[in-house]
N, C-alpha and C positions, 0 to 999 in steps of 0.2 A: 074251537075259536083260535086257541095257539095255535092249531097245525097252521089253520087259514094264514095266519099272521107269518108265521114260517117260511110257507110256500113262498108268500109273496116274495118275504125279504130276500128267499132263494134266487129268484127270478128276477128280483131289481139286480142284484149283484152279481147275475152272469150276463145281463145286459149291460151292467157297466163297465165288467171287463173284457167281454165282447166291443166295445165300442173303441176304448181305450187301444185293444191289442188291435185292431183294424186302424187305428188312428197311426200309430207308431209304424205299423207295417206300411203303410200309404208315402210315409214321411224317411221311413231309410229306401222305397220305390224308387222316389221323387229324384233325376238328375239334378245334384248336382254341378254345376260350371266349373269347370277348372281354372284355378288363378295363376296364370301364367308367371314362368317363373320372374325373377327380375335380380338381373345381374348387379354386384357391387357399382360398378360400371356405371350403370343408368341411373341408382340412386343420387350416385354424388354429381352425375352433370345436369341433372331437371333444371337448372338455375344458372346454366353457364350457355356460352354462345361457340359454335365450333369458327374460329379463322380461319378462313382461306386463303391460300398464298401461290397462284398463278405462277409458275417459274420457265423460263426459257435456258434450255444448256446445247450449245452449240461448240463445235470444234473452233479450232486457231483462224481457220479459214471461212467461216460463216456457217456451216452445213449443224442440223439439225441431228443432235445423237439422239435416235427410236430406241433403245434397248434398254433404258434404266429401270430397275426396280426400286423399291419402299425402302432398302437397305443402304441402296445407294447417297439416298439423301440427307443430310442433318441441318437439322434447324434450330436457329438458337433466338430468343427473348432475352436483349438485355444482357448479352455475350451468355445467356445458362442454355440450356440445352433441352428441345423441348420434344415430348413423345409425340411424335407423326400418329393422328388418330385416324386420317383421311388420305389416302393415296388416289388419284387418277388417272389413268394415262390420257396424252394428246387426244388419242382419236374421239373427240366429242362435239356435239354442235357444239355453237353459242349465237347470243344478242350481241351485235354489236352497234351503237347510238352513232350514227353518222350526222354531226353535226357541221355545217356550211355558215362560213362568214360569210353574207351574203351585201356588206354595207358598201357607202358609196368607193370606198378603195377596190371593190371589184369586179366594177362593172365594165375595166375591160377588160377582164379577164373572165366575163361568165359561162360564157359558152366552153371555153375550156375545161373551167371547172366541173361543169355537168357533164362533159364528154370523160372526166375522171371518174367522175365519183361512179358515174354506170358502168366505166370499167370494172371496177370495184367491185359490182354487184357479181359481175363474171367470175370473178376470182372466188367465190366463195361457194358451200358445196349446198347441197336442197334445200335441209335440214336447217339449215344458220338462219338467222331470223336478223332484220335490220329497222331503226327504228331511223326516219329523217327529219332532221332537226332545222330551219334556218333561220338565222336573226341577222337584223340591224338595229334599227333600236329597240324595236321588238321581239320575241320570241315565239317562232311557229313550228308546232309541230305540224309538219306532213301529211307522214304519216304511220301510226303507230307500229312498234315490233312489229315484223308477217313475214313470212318466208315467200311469198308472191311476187316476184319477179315484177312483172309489171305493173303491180302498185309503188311500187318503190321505185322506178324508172321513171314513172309518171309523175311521182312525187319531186323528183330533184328535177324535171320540165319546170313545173312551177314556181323552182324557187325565182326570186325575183330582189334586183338591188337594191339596195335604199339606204338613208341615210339616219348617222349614229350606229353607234357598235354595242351593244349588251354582249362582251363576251361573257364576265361574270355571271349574268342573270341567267345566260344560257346553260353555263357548267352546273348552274344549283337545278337549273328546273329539271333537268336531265338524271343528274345523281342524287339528287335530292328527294328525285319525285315520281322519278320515272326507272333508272336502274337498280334502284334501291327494294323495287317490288318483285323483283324477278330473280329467282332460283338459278343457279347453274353457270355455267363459266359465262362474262360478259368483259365490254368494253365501251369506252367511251372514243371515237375516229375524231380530232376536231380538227377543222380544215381552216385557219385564221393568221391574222400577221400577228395578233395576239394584243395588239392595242385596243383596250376597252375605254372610248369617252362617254356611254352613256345609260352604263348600269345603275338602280334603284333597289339598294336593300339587296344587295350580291357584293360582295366583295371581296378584294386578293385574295387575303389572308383566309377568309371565311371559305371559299373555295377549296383552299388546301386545304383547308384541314378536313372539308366532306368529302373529300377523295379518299384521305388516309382513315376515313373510317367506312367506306364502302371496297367491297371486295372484288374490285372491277380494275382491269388494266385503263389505263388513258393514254392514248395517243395522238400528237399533235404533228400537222403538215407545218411549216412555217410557211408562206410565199411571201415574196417582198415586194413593199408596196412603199416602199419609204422615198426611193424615186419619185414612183409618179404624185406621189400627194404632196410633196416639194412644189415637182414644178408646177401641181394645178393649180394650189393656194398662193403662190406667187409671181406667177410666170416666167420665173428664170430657171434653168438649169440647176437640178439636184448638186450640181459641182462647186455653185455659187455659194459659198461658205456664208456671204453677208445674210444672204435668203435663207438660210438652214441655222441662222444662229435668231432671227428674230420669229420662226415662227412656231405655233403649238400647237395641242387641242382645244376643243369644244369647252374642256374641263380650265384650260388654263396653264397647264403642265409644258413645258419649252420640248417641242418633238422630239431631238435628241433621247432625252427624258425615257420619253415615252417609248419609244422603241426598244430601248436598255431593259424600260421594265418586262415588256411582254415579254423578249427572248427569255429574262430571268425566270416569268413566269411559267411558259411552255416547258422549259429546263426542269422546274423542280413538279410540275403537275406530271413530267412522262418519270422521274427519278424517283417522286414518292410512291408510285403505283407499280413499277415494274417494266412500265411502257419503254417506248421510244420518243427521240424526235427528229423528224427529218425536215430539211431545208428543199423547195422546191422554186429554182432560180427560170425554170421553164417548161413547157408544159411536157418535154419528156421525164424530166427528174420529177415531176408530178404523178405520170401513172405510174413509173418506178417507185415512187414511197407507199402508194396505194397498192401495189400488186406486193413489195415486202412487207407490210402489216397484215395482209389479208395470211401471206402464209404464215408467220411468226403464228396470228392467231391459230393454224390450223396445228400446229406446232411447240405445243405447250403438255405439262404436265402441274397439276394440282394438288398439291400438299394443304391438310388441315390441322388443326392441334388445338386443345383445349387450354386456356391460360390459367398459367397455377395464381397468378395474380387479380384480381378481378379489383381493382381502384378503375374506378370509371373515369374517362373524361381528360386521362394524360397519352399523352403521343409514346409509344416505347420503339426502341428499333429491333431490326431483324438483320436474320442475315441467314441464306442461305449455301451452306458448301456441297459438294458433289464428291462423294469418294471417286473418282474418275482423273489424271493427271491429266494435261494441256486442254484445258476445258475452261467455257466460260459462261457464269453463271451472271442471267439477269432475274431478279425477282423484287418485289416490292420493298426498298428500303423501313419504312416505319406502318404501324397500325395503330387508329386509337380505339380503345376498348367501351363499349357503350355495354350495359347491364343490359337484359333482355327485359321486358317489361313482362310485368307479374300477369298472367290472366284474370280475365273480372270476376270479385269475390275471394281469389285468392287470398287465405290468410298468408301473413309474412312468416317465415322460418327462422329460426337463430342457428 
């Protein structure tokens, strides 16, 4: 009866370590994943935002210098001096948001304007993607980014004059809403005399400041319209001082006024981006500013850098130099810094 007893407990107990030694074996078998390694580097930026900073460096005489490297450039936050994270050279696509004032100041100038702006499309390479914008009082998109040649032709056909100007409402919907999604070098074209009478919830100052926190060039045509909308609204000669001192906009503001202010604003919307801005007194100085923006855009180099500062919601300046002598550098004067928003669920970090 012991042995019986014996035997069995023999026989439970090489089953169990039978089972046991097969379990263990199964489980040092079983691959393992490898956990990739993860740089000092990437821990401390999960929570930061990389800036971009568009820069244009040209010789004394306008010409375009190809040859710089990552060494060559220094960038500073705030006069300190910031590690270039992100280097790019020129040769790259990009979007560029061709936006058309299309109110009643230019309807006699429409067919020109469309005869430019499809220039325009010429000048750019397969690859580049445009998005067409037009307002007057309203804001219409075209039609959206596409590299398609003849939707984007057929697009600016359509546009059409009308009356009241959303230049504001048109800069927010654009960078607001529309360049603000999109990856990789871009820019804002906008074709305007720069007087807005009849934006709703867009405004000057609010415009600026979502420029200098999108990482987009902006570029502005000026054309003058200050003449003929003199003589329309009064029927005398733009020369007639008496006529130009009594009349204003839709808004109320004395025209003088108003003029002052768009050039002020076209000014600082091409100075806080990096942009340009060009005056177009006829319709050849027209495809001329179109066919120099299109190259400048082709003619860029992109510098990035992570901020050792992260206070949100203040404007800081920039400034970029070229180890290169008689050279001239344009790039975006200021950036303001928006915190990246936490994904869902994320617990907060200290």
């Amino acid at each position: 009866m012991n042995s019986d007893k014996f035997k069995s407990s023999a026989i439970l107990l090489f089953l169990l370590i039978l089972f046991v030694s097969s379990h263990t074996f199964a489980q040092e078998q079983r691959p393992t994943p490898e956990r990739p390694a993860v740089a000092d580097d990437d821990v401390v930026r999960v929570d930061t935002t990389l800036i971009t900073v568009p820069v244009s460096v040209m010789d004394r005489q306008g010409r375009f210098i190809p040859d710089l490297q990552q060494s060559d450039f220094h960038l500073y936050e705030e006069g300190i001096e910031q590690e270039i994270a992100f280097f790019e050279t020129a040769d790259k696509p990009f979007t560029v948001a061709l936006v058309l004032d299309m109110s009643e100041s230019t309807k006699f100038k429409l067919k020109e304007i469309q005869d430019a702006a499809k220039g325009f499309l010429t000048q750019l390479r397969p690859d580049d993607r445009v998005m067409i914008v037009a307002f007057d009082k309203g804001v219409y998109v075209l039609a959206e980014a596409t590299s398609d040649r003849s939707v984007l032709a057929s697009a600016i056909s359509r546009a059409r004059s009308g009356g009241g100007t959303s230049l504001y409402k048109a800069v927010d919907l654009v960078m607001g809403e529309r360049l603000n999604r999109i990856s990789g070098r871009k820019a804002i074209v906008l074709f305007t005399d720069g007087v807005d009478t009849a934006s709703a919830g867009s405004t000057y100052l609010g415009t600026l400041r979502t420029a200098e926190e999108l990482d987009a060039l902006a570029y502005a045509i000026q054309y003058e319209t200050y003449d003929d909308v003199v003589e329309a609204m009064s029927g005398h000669s733009a020369s007639d001082q008496d006529a130009r001192g009594i009349l204003g906009t839709a808004k109320g503001e004395p025209l003088d006024v108003a003029y002052k202010r768009a050039n002020r604003y076209l000014n600082l919307l091409a100075d806080k981006t990096g942009g340009h801005l060009f005056y177009a007194a006829s319709p050849k100085s027209l495809t001329e500013a179109f066919e120099r923006i299109a190259k400048e855009l082709r003619q860029q180099y992109s510098l990035g850098f992570y901020p050792t500062t992260r206070a949100a919601g203040k404007s800081r300046q920039l400034k970029v130099r070229v180890s290169r002598l008689d050279v001239v550098v344009r790039a975006r004067k200021s950036y303001i810094y928006e915190a990246p928003s936490p994904p869902p669920g994320a617990k907060e970090q200290n």
